[in-house]
Backbone as CSV, one residue per row, in Angstrom:
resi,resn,N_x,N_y,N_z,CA_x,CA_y,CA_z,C_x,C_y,C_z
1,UNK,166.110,50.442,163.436,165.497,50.736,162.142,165.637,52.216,161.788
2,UNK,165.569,53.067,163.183,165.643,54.219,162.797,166.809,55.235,161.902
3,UNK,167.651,54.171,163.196,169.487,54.508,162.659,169.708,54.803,160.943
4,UNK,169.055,52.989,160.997,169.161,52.678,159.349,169.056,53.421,158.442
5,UNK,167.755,53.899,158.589,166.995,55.274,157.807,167.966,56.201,157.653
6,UNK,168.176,56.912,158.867,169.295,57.544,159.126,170.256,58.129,157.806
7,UNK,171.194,56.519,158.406,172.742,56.313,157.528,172.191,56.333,156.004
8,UNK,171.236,55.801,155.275,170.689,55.503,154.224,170.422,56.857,153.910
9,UNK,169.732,57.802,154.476,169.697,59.101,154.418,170.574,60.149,153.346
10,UNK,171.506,59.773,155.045,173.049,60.901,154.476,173.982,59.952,153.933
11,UNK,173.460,58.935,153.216,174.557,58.727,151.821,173.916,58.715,150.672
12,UNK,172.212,58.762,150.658,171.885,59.560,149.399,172.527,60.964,149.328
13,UNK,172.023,61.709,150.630,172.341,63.235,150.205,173.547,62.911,149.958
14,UNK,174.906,62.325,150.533,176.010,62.661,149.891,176.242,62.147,148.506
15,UNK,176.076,61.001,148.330,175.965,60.665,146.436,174.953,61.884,145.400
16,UNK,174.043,62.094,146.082,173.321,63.776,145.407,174.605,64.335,145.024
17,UNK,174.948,65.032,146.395,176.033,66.028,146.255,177.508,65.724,145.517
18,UNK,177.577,64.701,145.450,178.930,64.306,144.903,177.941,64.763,143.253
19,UNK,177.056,64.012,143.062,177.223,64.158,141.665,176.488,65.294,140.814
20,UNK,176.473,66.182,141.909,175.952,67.504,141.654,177.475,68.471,141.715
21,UNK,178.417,68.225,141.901,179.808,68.812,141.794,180.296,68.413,140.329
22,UNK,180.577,69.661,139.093,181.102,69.409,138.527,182.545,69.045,137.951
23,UNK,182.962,68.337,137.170,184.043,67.580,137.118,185.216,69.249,137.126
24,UNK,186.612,68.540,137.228,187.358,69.619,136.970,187.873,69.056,135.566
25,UNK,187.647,70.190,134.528,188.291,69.883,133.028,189.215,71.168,132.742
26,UNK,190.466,70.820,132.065,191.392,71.963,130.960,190.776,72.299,129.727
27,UNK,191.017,73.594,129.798,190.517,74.575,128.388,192.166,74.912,127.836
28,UNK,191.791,74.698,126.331,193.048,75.294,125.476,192.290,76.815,124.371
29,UNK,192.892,77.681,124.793,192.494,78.852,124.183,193.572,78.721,122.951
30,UNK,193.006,79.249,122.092,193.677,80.025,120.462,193.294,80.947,120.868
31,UNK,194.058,82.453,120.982,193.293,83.299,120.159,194.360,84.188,119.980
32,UNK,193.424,85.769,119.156,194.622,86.335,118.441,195.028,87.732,119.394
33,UNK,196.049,87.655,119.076,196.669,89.104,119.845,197.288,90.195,119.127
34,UNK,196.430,90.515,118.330,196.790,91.377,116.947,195.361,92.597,116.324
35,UNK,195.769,92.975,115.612,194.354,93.166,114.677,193.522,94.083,115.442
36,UNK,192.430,93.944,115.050,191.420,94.707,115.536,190.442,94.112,116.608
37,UNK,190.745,92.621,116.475,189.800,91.958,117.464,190.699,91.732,118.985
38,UNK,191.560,92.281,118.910,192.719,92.648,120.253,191.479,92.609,121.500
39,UNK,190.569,93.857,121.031,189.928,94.680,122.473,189.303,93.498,122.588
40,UNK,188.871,92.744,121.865,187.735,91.625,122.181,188.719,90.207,123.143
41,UNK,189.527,89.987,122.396,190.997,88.728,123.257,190.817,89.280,124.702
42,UNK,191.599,90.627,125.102,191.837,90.756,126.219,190.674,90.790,126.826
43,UNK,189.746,91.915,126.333,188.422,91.708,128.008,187.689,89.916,127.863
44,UNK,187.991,89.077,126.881,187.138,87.633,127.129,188.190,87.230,128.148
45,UNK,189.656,87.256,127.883,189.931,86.427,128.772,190.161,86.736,129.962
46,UNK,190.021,87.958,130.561,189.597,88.337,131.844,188.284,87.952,132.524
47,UNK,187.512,87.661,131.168,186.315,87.323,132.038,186.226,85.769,132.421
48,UNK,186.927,85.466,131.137,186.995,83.558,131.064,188.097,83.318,131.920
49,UNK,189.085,83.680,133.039,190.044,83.690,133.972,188.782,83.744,135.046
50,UNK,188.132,84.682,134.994,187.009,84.512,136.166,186.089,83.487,136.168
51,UNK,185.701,82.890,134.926,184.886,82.056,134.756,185.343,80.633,135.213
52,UNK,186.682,80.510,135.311,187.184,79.018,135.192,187.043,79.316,136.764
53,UNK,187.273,80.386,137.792,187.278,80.310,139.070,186.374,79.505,139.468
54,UNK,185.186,80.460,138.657,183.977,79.943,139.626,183.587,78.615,139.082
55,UNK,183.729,77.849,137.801,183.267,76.834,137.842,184.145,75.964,138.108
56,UNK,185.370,76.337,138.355,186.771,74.892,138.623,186.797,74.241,137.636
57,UNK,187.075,74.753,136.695,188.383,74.471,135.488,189.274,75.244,135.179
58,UNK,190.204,74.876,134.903,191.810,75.507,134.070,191.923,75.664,133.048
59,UNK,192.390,77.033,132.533,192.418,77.445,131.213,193.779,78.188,130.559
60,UNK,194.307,77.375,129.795,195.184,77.496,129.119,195.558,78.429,127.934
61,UNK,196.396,79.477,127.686,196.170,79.995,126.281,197.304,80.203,125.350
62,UNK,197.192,79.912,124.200,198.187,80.244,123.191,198.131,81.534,122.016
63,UNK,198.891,81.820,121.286,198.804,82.815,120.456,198.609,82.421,119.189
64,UNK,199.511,81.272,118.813,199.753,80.952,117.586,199.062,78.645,117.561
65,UNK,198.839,78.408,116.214,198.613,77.037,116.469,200.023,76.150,116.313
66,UNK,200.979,76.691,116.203,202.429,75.844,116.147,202.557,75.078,117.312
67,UNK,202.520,75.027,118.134,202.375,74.389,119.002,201.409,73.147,119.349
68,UNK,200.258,72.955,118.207,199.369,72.100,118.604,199.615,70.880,117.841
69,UNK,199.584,69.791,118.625,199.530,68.668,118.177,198.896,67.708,118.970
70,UNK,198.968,66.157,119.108,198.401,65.072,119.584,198.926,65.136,120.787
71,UNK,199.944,65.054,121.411,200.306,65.502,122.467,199.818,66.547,123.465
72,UNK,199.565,68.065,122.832,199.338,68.742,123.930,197.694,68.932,123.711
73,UNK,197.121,68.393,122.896,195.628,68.696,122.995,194.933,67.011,123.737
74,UNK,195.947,66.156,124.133,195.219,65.026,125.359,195.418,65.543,126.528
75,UNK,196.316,66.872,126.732,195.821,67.398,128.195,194.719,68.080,127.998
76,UNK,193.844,68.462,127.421,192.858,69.225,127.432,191.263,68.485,127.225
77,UNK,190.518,69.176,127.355,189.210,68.191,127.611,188.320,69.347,126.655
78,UNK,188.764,70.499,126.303,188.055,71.466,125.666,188.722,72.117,124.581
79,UNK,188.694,72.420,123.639,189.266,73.386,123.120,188.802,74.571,122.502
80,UNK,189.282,75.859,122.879,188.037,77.223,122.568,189.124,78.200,121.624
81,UNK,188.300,78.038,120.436,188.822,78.961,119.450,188.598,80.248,119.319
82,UNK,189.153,81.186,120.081,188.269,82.824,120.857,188.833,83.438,119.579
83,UNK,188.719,83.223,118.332,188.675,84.234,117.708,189.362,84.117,116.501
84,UNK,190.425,83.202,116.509,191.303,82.938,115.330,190.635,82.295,114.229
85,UNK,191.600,82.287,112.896,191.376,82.278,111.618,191.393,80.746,112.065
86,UNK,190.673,80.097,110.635,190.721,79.045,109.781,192.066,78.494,108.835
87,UNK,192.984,79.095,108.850,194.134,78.969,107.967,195.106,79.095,108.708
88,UNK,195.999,78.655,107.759,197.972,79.151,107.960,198.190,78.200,109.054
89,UNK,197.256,77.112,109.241,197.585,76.192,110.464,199.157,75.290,110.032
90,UNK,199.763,75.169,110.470,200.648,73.803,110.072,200.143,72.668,110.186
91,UNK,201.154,71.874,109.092,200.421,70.165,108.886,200.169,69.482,110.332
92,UNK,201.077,69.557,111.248,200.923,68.862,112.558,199.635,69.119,113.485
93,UNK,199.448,70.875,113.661,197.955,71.006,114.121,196.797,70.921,113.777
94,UNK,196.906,70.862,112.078,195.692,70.645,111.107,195.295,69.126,111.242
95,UNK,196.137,68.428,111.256,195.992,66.742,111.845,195.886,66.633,113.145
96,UNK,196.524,67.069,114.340,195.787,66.853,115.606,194.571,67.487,115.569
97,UNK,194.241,68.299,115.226,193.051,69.119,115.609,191.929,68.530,114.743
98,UNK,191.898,67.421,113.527,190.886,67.061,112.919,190.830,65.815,113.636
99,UNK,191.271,65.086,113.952,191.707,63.629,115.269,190.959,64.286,116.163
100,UNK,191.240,65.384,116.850,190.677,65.642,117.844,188.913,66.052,117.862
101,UNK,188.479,66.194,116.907,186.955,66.918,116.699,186.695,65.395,116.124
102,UNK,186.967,64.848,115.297,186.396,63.881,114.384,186.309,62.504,115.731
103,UNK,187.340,62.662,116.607,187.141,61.338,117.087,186.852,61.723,118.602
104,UNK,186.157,62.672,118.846,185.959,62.872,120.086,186.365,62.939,121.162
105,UNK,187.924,63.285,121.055,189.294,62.941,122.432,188.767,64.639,123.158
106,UNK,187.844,65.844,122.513,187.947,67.000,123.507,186.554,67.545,122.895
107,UNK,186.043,68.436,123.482,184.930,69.358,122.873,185.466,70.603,121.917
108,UNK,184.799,71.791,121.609,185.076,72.522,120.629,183.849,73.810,120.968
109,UNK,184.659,74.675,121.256,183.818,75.939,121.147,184.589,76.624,120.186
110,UNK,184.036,77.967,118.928,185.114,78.457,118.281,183.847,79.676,117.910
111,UNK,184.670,81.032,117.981,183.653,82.229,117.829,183.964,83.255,116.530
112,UNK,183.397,83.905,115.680,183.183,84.805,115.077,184.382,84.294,113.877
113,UNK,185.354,84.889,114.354,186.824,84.389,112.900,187.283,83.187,112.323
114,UNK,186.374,82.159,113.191,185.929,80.738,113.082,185.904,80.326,111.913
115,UNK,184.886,81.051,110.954,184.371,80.768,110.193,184.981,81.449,108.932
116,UNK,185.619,82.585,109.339,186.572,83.055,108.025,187.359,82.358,106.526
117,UNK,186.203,81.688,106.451,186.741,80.228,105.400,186.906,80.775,103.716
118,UNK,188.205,80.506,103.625,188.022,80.767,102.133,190.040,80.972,101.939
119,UNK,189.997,81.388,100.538,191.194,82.122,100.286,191.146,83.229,100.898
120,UNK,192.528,83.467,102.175,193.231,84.508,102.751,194.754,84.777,102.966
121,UNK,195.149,85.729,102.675,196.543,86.298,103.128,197.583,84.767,102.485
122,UNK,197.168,84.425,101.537,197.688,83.623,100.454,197.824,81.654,100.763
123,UNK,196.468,81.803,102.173,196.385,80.354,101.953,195.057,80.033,101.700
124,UNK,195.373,78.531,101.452,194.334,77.530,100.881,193.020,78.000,102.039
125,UNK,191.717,77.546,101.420,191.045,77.193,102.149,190.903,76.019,102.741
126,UNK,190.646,75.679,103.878,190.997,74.767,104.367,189.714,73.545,104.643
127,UNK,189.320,72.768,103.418,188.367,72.023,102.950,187.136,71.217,104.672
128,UNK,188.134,70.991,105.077,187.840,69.954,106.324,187.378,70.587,107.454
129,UNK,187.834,72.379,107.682,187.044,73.178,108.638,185.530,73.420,107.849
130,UNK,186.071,73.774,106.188,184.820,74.216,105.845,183.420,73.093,106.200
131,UNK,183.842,72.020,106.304,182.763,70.824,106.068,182.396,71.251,107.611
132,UNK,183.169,70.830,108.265,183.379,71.173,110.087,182.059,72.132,110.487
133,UNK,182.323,73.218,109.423,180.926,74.499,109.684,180.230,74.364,108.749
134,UNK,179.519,73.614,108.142,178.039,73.423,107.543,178.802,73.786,106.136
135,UNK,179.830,73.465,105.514,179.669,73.319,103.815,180.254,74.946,103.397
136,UNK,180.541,75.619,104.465,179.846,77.459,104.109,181.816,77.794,103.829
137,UNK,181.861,78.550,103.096,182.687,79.753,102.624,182.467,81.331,103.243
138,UNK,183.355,81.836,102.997,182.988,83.608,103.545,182.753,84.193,102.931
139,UNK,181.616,84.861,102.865,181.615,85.847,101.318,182.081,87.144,101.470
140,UNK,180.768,87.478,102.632,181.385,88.967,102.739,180.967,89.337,103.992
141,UNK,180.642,91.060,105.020,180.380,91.021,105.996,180.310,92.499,106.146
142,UNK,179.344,92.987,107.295,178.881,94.583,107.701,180.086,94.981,108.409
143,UNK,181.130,95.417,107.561,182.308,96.378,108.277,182.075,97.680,108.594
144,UNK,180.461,97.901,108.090,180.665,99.511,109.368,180.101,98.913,110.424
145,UNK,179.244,97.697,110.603,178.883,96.996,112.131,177.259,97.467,111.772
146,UNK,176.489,96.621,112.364,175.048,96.749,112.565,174.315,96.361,113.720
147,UNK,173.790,96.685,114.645,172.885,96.031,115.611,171.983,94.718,115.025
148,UNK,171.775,93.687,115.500,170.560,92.984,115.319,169.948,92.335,116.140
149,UNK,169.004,91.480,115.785,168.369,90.230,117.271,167.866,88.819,116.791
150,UNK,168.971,88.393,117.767,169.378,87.123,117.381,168.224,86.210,117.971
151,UNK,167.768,85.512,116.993,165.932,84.103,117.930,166.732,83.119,117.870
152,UNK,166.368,82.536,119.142,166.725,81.171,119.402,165.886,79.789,118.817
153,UNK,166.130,78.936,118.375,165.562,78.222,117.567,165.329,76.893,117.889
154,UNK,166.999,76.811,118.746,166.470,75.565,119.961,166.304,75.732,121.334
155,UNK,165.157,75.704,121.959,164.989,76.213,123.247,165.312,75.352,124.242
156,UNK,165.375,73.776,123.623,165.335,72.799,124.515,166.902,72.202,124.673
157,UNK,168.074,72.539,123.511,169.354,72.410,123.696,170.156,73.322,125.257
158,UNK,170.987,72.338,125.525,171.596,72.610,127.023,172.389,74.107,126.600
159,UNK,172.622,74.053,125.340,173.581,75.448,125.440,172.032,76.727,125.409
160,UNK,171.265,76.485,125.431,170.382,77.501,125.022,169.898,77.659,126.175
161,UNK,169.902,77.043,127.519,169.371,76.925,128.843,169.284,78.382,129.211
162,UNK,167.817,78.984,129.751,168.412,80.243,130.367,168.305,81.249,129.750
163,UNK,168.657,81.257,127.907,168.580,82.139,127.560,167.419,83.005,126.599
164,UNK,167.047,84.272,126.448,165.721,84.758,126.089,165.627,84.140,124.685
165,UNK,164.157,84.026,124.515,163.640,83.324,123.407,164.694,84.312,122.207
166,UNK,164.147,85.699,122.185,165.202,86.269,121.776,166.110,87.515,122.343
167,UNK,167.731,88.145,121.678,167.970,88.943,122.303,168.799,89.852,121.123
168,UNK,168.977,91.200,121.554,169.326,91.763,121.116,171.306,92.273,121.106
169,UNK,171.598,92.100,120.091,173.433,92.424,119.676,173.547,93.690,119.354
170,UNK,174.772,94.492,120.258,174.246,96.098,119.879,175.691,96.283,118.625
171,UNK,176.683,95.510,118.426,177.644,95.617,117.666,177.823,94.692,116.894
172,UNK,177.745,94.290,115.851,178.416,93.125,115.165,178.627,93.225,113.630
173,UNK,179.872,92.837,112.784,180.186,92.747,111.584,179.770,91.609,110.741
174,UNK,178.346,91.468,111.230,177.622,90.015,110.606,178.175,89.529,109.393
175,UNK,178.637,88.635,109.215,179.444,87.771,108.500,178.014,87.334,107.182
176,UNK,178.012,87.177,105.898,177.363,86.295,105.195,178.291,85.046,104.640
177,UNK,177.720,84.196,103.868,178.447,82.548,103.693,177.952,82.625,102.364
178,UNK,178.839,81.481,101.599,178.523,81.355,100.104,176.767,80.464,100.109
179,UNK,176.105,80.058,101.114,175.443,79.356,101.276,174.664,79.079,103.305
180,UNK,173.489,79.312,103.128,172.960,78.329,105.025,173.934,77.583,105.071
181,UNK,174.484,77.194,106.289,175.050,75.694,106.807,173.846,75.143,107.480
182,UNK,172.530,75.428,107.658,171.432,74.763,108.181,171.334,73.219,107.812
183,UNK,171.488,72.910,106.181,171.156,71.535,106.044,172.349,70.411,106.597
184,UNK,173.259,71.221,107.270,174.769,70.399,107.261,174.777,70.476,108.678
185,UNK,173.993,71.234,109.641,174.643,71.468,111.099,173.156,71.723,111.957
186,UNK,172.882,71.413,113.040,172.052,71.904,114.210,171.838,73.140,114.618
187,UNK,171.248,74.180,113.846,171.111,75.090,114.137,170.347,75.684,115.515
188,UNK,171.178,76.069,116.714,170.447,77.016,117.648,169.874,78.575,117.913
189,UNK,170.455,79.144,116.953,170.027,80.530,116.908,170.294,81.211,115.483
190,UNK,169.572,82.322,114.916,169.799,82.824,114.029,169.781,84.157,114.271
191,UNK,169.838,85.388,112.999,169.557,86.375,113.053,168.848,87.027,112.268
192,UNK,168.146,87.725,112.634,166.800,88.717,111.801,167.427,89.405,111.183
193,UNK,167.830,89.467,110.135,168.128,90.672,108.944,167.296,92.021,108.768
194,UNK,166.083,91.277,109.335,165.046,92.767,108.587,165.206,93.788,110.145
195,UNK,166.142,93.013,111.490,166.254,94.166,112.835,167.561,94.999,112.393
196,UNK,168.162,94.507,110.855,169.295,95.539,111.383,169.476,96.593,111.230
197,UNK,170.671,97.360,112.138,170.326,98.788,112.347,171.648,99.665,112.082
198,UNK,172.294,99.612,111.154,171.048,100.303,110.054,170.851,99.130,109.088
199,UNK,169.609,99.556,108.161,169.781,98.426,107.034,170.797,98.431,106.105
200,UNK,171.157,97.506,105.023,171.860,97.795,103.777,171.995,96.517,103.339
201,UNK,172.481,96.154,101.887,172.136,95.345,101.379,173.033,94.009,101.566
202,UNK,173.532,93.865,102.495,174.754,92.605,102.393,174.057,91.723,103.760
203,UNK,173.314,90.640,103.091,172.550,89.829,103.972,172.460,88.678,102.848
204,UNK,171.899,87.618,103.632,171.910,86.179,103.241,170.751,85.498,103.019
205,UNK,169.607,86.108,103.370,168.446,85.178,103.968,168.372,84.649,105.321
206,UNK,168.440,83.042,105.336,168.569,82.336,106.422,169.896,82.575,106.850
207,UNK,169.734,83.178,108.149,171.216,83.338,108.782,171.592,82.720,110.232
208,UNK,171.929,81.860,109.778,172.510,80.922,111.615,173.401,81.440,111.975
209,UNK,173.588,82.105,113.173,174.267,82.615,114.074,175.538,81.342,115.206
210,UNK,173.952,80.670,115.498,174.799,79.565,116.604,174.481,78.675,116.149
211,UNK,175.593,77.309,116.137,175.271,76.041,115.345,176.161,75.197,115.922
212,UNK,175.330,73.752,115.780,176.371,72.573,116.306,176.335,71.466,115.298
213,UNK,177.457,71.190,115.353,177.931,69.498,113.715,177.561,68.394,114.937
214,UNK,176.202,67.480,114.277,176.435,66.486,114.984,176.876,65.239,114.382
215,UNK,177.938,65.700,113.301,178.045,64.653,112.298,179.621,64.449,112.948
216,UNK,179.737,65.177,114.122,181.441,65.017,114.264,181.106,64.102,116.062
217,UNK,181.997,63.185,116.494,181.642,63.097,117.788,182.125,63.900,118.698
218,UNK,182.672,65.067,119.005,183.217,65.933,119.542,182.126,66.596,120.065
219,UNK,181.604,67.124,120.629,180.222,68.136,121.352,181.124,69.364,120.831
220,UNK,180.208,70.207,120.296,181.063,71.809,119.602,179.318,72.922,119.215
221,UNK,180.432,73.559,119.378,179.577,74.569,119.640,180.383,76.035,118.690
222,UNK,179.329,76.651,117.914,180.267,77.611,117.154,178.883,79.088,117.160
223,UNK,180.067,79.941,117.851,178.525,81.196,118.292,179.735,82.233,116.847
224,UNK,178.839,82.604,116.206,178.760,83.567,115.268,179.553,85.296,115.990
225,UNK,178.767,85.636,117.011,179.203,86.814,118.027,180.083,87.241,118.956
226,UNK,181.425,87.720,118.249,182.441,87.347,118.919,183.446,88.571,118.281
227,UNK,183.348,89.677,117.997,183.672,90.728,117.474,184.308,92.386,118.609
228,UNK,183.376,92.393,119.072,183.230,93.818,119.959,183.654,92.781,121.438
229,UNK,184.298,93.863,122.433,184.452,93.528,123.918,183.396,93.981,124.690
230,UNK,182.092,95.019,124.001,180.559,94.972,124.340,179.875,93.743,124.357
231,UNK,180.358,92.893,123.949,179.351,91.813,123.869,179.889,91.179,125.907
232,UNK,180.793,91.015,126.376,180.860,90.548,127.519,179.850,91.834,128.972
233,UNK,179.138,92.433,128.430,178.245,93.444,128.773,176.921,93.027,128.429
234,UNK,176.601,91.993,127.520,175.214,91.756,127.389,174.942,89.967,128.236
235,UNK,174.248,90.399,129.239,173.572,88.521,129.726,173.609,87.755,128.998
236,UNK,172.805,88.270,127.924,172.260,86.630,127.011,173.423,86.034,126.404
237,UNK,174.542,86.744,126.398,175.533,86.252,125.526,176.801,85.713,125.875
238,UNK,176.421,86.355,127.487,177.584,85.887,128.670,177.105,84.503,129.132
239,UNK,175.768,84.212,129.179,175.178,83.162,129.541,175.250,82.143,128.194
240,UNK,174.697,82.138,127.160,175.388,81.582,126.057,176.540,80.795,125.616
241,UNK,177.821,81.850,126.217,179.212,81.087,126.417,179.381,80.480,127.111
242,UNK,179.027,80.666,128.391,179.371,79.806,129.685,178.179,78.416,129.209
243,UNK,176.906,78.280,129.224,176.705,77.520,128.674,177.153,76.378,127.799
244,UNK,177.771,76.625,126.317,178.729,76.351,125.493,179.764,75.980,126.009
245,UNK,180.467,76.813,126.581,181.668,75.573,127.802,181.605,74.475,128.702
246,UNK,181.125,74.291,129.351,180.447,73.509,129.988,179.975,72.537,129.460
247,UNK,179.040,72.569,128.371,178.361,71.574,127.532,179.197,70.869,126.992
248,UNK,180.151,71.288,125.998,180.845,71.215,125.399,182.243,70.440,125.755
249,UNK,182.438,71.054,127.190,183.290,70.219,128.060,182.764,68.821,128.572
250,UNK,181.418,68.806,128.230,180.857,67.471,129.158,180.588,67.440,130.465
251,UNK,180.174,69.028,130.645,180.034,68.822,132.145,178.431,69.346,132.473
């Protein structure tokens, strides 16, 4: 009887442990290698090269979206938009990549230039991202940069695990929208207008920072803060992403 106990034992603990090991999933990076958000590309993906170590996943990256289609986004289980525009996609990736969010074949993280929705550098806006992020357009944004502090709004969402009720952003070109995407998307975090530093007049009201579409079956995740290579220097925001991956990946 004792034995029994035993063996019964150590194949709970090992079924524990098996399913306390997370899965191994592929990440497909966009991002840009140009511009001004350069300093920000290179130090994320040094850190996100370290990140896939420690959690055992593989991460993939591209420069441009020519390359994306139905094909190379079923090797992937994630896809993380570190920074690139909304436009100038070609017809082939603009159709895998709405297949892919709409029908749930990968997850979706996408940061800061995400949202750059509108007429640019002489293309369309691109109707189907805009819906994608809560309805919203770009209006305008703090190009000398402002500090602010961002409140978390869902405390009990897995991407929010961990992190302070609220925290403080020491750089960012806070983006405003023709409109909230609040009534269109799951809002997890916003930002205080009246912390920024300095003040001035190009603000929105209600400002969602971090937000998720649960109108798409894809798990996605879209963080607003994604500008400066200071931000991989602040916890709450390093914890945030990694969070967001993970989740997002289904793991």
């Amino acid at each position: 009887m004792k034995k029994t106990l035993f063996f019964i034992t150590l194949i709970l603990f090992a079924t524990i442990g098996l399913k306390a090991q997370p899965k191994h999933f592929k990440v497909l990076a966009l991002y840009e290698n140009g511009g001004h958000h350069i300093a920000f590309s290179t130090r994320a993906i040094v850190w996100l090269n370290k990140l896939a170590a420690e959690k055992g996943f593989t991460i993939d990256y591209i420069q441009k979206p020519d390359k994306i289609d139905d094909e190379l986004l079923s090797h992937y289980q994630l896809f993380l938009q570190l920074d690139y525009v909304p436009y100038g996609w070609p017809d082939k990736a603009v159709s895998a990549f709405q297949k892919y969010i709409a029908e749930g074949r990968g997850g979706w993280v996408g940061f800061h230039h995400a949202t750059l929705l509108g007429e640019f550098d002489g293309f369309h806006e691109w109707q189907w991202f805009s819906d994608f992020m809560g309805g919203i357009s770009w209006k305008n944004y703090i190009g000398t940069f402002a500090k602010g502090t961002v409140n978390v709004e869902d405390k009990q969402h897995p991407v929010m695990k961990g992190i302070p009720t609220s925290f403080r952003i020491e750089q960012e070109e806070w983006y405003t929208y023709d409109k909230s995407p609040r009534p269109n998307v799951h809002v997890l975090a916003s930002v205080d207008e009246s912390t920024y530093d300095p003040q001035g007049d190009i603000k929105m009201g209600d400002h969602p920072v971090v937000w998720t579409n649960e109108h798409v079956k894809a798990r996605n995740v879209y963080i607003f803060m994604g500008h400066s290579p200071n931000l991989l220097d602040n916890p709450a925001w390093v914890k945030l992403v990694t969070n967001a991956i993970l989740w997002a990946a289904g793991q």
